[in-house]
KEFI-709045 format. One record per residue (C-alpha): residue in three letters; x, y, z. Coordinates in steps of 0.02 Angstrom, whole numbers, plus 50000, padded with zeros to 5 digits. Example, Ala and Ser with C-alpha at 12.3 -4.5 7.8 and 13.67 -1.06 7.14 Angstrom:
BEGIN
+------+-------+-------+-------+
! type !    c1 !    c2 !    c3 !
+------+-------+-------+-------+
!  ala ! 50615 ! 49775 ! 50390 !
!  ser ! 50684 ! 49947 ! 50357 !
+------+-------+-------+-------+
This chain:
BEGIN
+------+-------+-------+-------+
! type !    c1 !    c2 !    c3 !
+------+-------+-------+-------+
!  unk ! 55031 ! 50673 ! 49740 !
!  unk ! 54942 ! 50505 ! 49806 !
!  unk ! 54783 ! 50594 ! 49788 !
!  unk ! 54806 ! 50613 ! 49605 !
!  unk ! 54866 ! 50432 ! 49562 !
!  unk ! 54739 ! 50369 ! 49674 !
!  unk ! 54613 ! 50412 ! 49579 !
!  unk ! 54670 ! 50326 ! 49419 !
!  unk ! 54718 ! 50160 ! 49503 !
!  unk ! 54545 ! 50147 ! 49588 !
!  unk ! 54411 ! 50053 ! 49489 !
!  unk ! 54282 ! 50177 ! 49417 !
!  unk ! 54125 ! 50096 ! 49517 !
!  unk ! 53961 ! 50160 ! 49467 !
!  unk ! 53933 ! 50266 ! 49629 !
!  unk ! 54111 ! 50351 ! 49616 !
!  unk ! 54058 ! 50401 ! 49432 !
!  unk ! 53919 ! 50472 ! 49499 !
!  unk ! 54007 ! 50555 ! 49638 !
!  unk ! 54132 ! 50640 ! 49497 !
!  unk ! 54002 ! 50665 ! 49383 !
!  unk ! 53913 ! 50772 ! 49545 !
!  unk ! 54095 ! 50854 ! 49577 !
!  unk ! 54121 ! 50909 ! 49404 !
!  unk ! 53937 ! 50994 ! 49401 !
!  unk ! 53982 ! 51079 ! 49555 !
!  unk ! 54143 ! 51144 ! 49500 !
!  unk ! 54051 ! 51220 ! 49338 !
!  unk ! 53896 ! 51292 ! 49452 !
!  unk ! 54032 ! 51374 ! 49533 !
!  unk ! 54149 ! 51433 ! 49393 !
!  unk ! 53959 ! 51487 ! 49337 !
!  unk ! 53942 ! 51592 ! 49505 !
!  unk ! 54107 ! 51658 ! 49494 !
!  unk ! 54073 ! 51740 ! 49327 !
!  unk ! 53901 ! 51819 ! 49377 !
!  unk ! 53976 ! 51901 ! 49518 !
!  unk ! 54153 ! 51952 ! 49416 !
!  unk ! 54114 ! 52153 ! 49454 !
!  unk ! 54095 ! 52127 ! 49644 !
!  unk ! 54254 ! 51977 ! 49652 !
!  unk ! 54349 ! 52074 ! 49538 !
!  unk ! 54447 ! 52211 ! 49656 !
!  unk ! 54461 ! 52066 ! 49792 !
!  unk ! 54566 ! 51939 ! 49630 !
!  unk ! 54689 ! 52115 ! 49595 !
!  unk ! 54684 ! 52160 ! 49755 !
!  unk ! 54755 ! 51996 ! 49806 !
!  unk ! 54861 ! 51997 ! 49651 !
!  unk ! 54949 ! 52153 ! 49696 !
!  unk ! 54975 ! 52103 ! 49873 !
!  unk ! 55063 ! 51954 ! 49835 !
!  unk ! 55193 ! 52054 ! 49726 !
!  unk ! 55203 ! 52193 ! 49877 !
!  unk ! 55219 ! 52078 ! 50034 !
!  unk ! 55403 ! 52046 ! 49980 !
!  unk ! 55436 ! 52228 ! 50006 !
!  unk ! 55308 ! 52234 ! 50182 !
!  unk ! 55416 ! 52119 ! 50251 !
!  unk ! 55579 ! 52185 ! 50216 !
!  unk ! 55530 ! 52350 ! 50288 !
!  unk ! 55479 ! 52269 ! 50445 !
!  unk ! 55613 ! 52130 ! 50468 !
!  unk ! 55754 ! 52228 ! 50398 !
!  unk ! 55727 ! 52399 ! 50431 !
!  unk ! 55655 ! 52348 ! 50584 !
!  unk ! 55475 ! 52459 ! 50585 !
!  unk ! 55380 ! 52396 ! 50716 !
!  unk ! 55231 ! 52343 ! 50646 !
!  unk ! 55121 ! 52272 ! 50489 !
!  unk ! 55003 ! 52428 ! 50439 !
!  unk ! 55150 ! 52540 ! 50451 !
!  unk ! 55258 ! 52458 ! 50344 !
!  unk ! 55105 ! 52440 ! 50242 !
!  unk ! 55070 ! 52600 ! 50227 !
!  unk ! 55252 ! 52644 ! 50199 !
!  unk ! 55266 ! 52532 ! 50031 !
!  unk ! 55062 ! 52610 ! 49976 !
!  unk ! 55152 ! 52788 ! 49975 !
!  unk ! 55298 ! 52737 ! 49914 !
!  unk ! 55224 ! 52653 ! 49767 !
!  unk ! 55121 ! 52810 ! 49743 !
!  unk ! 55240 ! 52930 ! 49738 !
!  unk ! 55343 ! 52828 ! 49604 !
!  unk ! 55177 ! 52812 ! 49485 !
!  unk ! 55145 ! 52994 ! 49538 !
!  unk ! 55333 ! 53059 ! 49491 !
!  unk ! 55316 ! 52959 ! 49332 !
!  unk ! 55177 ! 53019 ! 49257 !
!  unk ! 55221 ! 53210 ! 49315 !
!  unk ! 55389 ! 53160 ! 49216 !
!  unk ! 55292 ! 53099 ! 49061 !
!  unk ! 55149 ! 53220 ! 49064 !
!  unk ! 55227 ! 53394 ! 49010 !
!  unk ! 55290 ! 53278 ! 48830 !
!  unk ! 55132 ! 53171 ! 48821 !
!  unk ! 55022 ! 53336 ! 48839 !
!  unk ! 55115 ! 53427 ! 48697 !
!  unk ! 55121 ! 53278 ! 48604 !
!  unk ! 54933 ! 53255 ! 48597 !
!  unk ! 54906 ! 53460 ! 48577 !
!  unk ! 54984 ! 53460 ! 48413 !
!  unk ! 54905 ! 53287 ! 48347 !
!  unk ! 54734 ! 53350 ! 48369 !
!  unk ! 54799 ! 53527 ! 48289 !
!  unk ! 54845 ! 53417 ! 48132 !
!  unk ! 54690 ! 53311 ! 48158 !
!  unk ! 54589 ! 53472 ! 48154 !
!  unk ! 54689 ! 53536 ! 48023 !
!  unk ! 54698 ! 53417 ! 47895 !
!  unk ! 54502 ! 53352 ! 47936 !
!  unk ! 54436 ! 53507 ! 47848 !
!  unk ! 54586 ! 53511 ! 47707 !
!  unk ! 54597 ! 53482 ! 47534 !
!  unk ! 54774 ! 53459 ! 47600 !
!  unk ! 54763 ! 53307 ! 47676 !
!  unk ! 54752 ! 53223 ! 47486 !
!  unk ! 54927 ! 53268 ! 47494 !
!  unk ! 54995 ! 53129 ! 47559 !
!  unk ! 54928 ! 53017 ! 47427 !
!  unk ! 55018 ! 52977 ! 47261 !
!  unk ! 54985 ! 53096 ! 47146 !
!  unk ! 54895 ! 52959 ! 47010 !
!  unk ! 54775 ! 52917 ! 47138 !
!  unk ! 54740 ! 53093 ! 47199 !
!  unk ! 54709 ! 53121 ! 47036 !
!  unk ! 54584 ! 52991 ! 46991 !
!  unk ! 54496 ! 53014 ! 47167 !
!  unk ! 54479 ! 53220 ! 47113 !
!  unk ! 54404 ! 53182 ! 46939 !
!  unk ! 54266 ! 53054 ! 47040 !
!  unk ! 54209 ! 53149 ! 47182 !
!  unk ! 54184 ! 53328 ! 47248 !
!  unk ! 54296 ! 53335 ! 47379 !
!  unk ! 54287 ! 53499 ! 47415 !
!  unk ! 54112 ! 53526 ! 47432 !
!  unk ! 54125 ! 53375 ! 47555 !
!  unk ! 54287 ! 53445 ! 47651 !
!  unk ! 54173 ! 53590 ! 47684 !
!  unk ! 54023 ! 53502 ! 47750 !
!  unk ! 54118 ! 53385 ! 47818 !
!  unk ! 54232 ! 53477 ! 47972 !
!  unk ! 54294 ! 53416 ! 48135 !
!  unk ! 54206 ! 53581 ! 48214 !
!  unk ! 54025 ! 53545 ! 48159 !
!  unk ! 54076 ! 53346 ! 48231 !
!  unk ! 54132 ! 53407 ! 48414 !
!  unk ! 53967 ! 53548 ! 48391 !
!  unk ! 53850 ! 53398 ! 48368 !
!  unk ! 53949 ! 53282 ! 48520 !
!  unk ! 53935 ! 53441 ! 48642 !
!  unk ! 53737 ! 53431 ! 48602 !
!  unk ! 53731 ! 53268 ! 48650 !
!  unk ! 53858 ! 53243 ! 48802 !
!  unk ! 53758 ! 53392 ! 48887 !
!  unk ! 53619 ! 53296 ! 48900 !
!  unk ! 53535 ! 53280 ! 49084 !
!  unk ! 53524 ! 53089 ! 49064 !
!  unk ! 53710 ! 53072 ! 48999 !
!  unk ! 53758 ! 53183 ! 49138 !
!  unk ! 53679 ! 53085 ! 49263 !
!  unk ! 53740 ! 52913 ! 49217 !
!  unk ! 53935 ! 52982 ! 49203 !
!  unk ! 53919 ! 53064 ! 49388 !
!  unk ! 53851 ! 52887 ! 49436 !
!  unk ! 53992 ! 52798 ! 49349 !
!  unk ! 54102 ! 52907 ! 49410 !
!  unk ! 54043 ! 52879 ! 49582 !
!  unk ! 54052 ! 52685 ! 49569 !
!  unk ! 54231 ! 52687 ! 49493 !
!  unk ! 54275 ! 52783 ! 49670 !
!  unk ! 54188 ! 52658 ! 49753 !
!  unk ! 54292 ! 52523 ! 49687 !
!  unk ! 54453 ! 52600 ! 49699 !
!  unk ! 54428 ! 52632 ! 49884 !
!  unk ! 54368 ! 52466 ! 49894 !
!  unk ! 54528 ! 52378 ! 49806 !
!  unk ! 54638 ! 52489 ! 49942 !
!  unk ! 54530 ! 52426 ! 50078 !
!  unk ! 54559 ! 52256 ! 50023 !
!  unk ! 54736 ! 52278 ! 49957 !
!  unk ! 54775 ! 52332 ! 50153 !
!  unk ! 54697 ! 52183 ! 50240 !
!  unk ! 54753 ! 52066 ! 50134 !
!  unk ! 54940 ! 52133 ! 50166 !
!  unk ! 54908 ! 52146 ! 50341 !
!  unk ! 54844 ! 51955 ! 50372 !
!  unk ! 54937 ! 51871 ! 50234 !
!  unk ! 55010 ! 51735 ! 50306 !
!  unk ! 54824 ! 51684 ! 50405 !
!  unk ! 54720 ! 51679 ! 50245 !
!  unk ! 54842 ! 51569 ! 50147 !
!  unk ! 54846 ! 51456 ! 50312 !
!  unk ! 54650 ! 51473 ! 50329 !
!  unk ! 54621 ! 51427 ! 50157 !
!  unk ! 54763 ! 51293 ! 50172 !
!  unk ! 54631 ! 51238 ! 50317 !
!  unk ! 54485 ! 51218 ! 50215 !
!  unk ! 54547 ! 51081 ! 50120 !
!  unk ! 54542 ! 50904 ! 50183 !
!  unk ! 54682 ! 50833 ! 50265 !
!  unk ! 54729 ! 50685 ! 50100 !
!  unk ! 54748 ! 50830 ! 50001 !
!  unk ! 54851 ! 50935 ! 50087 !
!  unk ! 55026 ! 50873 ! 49989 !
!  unk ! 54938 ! 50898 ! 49829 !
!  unk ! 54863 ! 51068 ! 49865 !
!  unk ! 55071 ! 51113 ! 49947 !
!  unk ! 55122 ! 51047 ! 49789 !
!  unk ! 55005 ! 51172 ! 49691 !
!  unk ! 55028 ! 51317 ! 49802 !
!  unk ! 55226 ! 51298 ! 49739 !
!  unk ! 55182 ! 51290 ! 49548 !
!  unk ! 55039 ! 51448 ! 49558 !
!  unk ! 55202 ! 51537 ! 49646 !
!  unk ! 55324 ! 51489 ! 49529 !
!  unk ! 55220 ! 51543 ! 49361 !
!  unk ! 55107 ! 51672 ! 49412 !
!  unk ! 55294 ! 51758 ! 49508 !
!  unk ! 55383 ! 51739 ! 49372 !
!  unk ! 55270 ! 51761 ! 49222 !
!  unk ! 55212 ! 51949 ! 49282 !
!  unk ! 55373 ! 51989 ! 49375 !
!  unk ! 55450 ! 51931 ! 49178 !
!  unk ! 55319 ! 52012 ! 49050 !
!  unk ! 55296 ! 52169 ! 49150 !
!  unk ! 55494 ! 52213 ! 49137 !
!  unk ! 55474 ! 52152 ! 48945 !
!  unk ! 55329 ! 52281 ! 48934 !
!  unk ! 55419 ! 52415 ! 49002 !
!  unk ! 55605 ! 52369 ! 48895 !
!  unk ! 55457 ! 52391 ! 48731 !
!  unk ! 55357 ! 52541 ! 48787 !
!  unk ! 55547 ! 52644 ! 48814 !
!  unk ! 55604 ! 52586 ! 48663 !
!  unk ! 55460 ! 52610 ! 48559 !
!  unk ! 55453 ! 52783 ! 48617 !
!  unk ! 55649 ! 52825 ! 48595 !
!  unk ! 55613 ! 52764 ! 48399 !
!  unk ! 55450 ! 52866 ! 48360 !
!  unk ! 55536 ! 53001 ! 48434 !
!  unk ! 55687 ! 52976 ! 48331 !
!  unk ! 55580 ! 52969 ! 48159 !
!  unk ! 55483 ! 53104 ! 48217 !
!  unk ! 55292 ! 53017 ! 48246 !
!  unk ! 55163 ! 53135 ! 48305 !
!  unk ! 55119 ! 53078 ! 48489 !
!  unk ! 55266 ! 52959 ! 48501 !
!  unk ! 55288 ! 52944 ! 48649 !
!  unk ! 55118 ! 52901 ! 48706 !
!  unk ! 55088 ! 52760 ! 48560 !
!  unk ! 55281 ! 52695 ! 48617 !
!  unk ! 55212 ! 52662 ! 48787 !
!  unk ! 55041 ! 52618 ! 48749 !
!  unk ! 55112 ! 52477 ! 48640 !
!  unk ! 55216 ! 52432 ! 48780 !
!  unk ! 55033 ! 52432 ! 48908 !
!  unk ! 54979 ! 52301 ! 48767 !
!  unk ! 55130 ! 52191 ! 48794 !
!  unk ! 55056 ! 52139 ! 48949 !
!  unk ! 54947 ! 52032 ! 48845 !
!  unk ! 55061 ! 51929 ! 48698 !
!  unk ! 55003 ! 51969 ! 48529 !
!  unk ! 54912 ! 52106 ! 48595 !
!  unk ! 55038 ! 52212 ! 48545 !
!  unk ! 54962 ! 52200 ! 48347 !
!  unk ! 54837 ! 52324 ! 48415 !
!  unk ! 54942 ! 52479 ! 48413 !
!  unk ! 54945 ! 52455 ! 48211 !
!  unk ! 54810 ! 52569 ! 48227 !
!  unk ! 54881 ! 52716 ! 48308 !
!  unk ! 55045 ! 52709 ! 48195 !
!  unk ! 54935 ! 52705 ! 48041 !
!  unk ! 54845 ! 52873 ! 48089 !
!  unk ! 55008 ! 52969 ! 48156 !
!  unk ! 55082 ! 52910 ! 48011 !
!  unk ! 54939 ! 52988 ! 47893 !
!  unk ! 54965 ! 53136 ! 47995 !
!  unk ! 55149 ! 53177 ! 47972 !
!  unk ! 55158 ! 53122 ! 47794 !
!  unk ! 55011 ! 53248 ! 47777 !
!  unk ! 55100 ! 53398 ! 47906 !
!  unk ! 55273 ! 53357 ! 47819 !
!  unk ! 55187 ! 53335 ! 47679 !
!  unk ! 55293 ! 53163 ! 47623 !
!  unk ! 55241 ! 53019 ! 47558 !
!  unk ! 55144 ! 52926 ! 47663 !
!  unk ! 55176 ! 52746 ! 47644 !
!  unk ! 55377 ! 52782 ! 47676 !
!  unk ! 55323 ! 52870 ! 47834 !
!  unk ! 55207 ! 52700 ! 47877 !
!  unk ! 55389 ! 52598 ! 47824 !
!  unk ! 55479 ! 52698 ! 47933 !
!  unk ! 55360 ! 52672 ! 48069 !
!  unk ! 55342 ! 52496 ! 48056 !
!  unk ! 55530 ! 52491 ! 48029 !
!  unk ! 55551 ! 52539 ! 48201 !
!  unk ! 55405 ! 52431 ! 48276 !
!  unk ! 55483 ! 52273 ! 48183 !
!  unk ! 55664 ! 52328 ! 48269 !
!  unk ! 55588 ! 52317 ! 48424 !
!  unk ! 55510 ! 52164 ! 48427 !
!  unk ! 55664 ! 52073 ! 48363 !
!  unk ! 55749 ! 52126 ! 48506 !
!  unk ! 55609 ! 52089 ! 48604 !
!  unk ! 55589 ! 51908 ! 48531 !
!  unk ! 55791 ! 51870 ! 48514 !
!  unk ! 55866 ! 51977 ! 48686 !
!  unk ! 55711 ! 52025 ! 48813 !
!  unk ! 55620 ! 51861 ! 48805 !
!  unk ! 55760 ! 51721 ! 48829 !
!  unk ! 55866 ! 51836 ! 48954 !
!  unk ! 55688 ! 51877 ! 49068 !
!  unk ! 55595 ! 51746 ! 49050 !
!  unk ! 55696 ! 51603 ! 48968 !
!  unk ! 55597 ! 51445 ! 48946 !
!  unk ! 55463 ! 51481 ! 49090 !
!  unk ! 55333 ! 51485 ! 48967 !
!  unk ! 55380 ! 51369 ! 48868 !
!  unk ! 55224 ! 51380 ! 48725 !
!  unk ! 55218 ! 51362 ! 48537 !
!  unk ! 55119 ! 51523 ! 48467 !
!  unk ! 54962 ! 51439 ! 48410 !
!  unk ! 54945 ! 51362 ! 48607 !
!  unk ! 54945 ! 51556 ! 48647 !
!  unk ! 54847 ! 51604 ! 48563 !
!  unk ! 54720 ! 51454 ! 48586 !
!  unk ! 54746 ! 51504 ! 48771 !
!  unk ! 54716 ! 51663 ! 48751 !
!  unk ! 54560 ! 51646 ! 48673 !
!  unk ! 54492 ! 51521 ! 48798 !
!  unk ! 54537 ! 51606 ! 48962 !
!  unk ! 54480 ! 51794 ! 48877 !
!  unk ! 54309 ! 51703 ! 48836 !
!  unk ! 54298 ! 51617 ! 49024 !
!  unk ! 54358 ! 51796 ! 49129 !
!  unk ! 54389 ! 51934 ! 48993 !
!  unk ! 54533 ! 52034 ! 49022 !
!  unk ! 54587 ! 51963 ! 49180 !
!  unk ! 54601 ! 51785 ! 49097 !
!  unk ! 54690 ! 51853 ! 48962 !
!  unk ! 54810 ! 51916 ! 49091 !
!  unk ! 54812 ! 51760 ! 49156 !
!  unk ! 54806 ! 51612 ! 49033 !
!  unk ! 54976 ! 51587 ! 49020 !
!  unk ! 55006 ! 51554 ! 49187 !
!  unk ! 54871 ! 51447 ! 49195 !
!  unk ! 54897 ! 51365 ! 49037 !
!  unk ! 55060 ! 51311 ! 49105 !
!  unk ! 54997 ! 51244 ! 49267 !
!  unk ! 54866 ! 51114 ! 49206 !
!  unk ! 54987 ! 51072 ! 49066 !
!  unk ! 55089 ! 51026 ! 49211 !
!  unk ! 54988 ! 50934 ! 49300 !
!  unk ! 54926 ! 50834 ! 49126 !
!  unk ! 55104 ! 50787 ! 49071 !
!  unk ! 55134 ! 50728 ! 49273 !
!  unk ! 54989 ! 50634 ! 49315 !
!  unk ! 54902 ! 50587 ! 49144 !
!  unk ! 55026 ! 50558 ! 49019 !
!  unk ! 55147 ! 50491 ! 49170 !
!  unk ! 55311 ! 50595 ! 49100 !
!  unk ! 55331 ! 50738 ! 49223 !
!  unk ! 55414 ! 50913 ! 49150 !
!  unk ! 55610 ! 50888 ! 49229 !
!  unk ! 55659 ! 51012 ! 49340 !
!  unk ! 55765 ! 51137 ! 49264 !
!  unk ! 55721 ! 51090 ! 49088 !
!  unk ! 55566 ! 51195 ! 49072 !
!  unk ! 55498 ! 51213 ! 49217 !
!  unk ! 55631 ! 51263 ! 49355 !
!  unk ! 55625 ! 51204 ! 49502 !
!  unk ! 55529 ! 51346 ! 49634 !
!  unk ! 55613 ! 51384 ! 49807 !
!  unk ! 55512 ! 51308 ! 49939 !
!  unk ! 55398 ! 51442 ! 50014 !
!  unk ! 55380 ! 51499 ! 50190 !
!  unk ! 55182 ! 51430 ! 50154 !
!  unk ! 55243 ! 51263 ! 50096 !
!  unk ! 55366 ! 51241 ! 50253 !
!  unk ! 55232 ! 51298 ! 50376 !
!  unk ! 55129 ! 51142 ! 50294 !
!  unk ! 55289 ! 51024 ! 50309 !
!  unk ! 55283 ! 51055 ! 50507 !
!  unk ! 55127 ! 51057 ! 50538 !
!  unk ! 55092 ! 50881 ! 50455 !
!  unk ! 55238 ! 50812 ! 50547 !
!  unk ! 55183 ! 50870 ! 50691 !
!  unk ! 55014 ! 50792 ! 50681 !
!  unk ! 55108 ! 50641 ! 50619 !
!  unk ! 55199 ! 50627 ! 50790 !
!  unk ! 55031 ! 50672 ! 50896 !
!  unk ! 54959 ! 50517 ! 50820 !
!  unk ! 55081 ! 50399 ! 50836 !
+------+-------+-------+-------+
C-alpha cells in the first residue's frame, strides 16, 4: 500500500522518469514474449488455473479423510473428476447421438428437396418458383455429391499427414497439462511462497494485498459463471426439448458452454435458426412461429438468468455496466484470445480496483461491491514471516 502512494508523492525527477519509462518498456517486451510463446505457456496458465480450483478438494482428502500423502490424494480427486465428466457424457451421449442422427437425416433430406420450400410462405414460394429453376438446381445441387467431393479431398496423403501430426501434438499437450496439473497440486503452497520470494521485500504488502483481490475475483467469478452456465445449458435443453427442436439438447448445452464468456451466448442464434428451418420443414409448419417459439424459450431463459441466477450467484461481484464488458472483452480477447476473454472480467475488476484506490483516492467499500475476501493461508504465511524478520532486526 506505501509502495503505491509512494510513488505519487515522490517528485517525478528526470532519472526516475527515465527509470519508469525503462519499466514500462520492459513490462510490454514481456507482455510481447508472453504472447509469442502463448502455445507452449498455455497448458502451464490452465493447468495452474485448474489446480487452484482442485487444491480445496486435495486438501480435504488429506487433512480430513486423513490419506497420508499429497500425490495420492491427488490422484484420488484426478479420477474422481474423471469419472464424473466420464459418467456425464455416457449419460448425455445415447440422447445427443440420436439427436444429431436424425438432424443430419433431415439435413440430408430436405438438402436435395423441393420440400424444403415448404416452410416458406406460400407468396414467396411462389414468386421464388416463377424466378428460378429450383428443381433443376435441387438436383445438381445434393448433400451426397458435397460429402463425394469432401471424401476426395480429406483422403488426401498431405491432409492425412498433417491431421495424424495434429493429432499427435494435441496428445502431447494434454499429457503435458496433466503433468503440470500434478506438480503444481503437489507443491502448491512452495511456488506461491517462491514466487512471493521473487519480489522485493517494499513490495511484499502490496503484492499480499494483490494475491487477496486475484483470489477473491478470479474464485468467485468462475466458481459464479460456471454454475450460471450450467443453470442455462439444463434449462435451455429442458425447453428445446419441450418445443420439440431437432438436436435440443446439444444446442441447450452448447449455449450454456458459451455462457462462460458474457454475450457470447448471441452465438447459438445460429444453431436455433437452422433446427428451426429444419422442423418447420420435417413438421412441415411455418417456419418463423417455430423460430418464435425457439427464441421464446431462449428469451425465458435469459430473464431468469439476468433477474434469479445472476444476483443470487454472483450478486454485485462484477459489478460492470454492459458496454465496460464488452469493451473488456474486446481488449483482453485481442491481448490473449480466448483465454483473455475468459478472463477480462476478472481482470477488469482488479485494475479498476486498484485505479479507484490509489488514483482517484476513493477506495471500493468493503461489502458494497467488492466484499471483503477471507484472509488466505498465503497471505497469513506473509503476515508471519514479515513479523518475524521485523523482530530479527530489531
Amino acid at each position: 500500500m506505501t509502495v503505491m502512494k509512494d510513488f505519487f508523492t515522490k517528485p517525478f525527477t528526470l532519472d526516475r522518469i527515465a527509470r519508469i519509462v525503462i519499466s514500462v518498456l520492459i513490462v510490454i517486451l514481456i507482455a510481447y514474449v508472453v504472447r509469442e510463446l502463448m502455445p507452449i505457456l498455455l497448458p502451464f496458465g490452465l493447468a495452474w488455473l485448474v489446480a487452484y480450483m482442485l487444491m480445496p478438494v486435495v486438501l480435504f482428502f488429506q487433512k480430513k479423510l486423513k490419506f497420508k500423502s499429497r500425490i495420492l490424494s491427488i490422484l484420488t480427486v484426478l479420477f474422481l473428476l474423471i469419472s464424473i465428466v466420464t459418467g456425464i457424457v455416457l449419460l448425455l451421449l445415447p440422447s445427443i447421438k440420436e439427436e444429431v442422427s436424425k438432424g443430419w437425416e433431415l439435413i440430408s433430406f430436405y438438402a436435395s428437396s423441393e420440400a424444403l420450400l415448404n416452410i416458406l410462405p406460400e407468396s414467396l414460394r411462389t414468386r421464388i418458383l416463377e424466378y428460378t429453376d429450383i428443381e433443376s438446381f435441387l438436383t445438381e445441387f445434393n448433400l451426397e455429391s458435397v460429402l463425394d467431393t469432401a471424401r476426395q479431398f480429406v483422403t488426401k496423403s498431405w491432409s492425412l499427414l498433417m491431421s495424424t501430426f495434429s493429432f499427435l501434438m494435441g496428445l502431447f499437450v494434454i499429457f503435458l497439462f496433466v503433468l503440470y496439473l500434478i506438480f503444481i497440486l503437489n507443491d502448491y503452497e512452495s511456488l506461491n511462497k517462491g514466487i512471493f520470494h521473487l519480489m522485493p521485500k517494499k513490495t511484499h504488502p502490496f503484492v499480499s494485498e494483490a494475491i487477496d483481490n486475484v483470489e477473491y475475483y478470479v474464485n468467485n467469478y468462475f466458481k459464479g459463471q460456471s454454475l450460471i452456465a450450467l443453470c442455462v445449458g439444463v434449462l435451455l435443453a429442458i425447453g428445446f426439448k419441450i418445443i420439440g427442436l431437432p438436436m435440443g439438447i446439444s444446442i441447450g448445452l452448447l449455449i450454456g458452454v458459451f455462457n462462460l464468456i458474457p454475450y457470447m451466448q448471441t452465438l447459438g442464434l445460429i444453431p436455433i435458426i437452422l433446427a428451426s428451418l429444419l422442423k418447420a420443414a420435417d413438421a412441415d409448419q411455418n417456419f418463423f412461429v417455430v423460430l418464435l417459439l425457439s427464441l421464446g424459450v431462449l428469451g425465458l431463459v435469459q430473464v431468469i438468468q439476468d433477474t434469479v441466477l445472476v444476483p443470487k450467484i454472483l450478486g454485485k461481484t462484477m459489478g460492470m455496466k454492459p458496454a465496460v464488458i464488452l469493451l473488456s472483452l474486446s481488449v483482453w480477447g485481442s491481448l490473449l484470445g480466448v483465454i483473455g476473454m475468459l478472463f477480462a472480467l476478472p481482470l477488469t475488476m482488479i485494475i479498476y480496483t486498484y485505479h479507484m484506490k490509489y488514483i482517484v483516492g476513493e477506495p471500493i467499500e468493503k461489502g458494497g461491491l467488492i466484499e471483503p475476501a477471507k484472509e488466505s493461508k498465503l497471505k497469513k504465511w506473509i503476515t508471519t514471516k514479515s513479523k518475524e524478520k521485523a523482530q530479527i532486526e530489531e
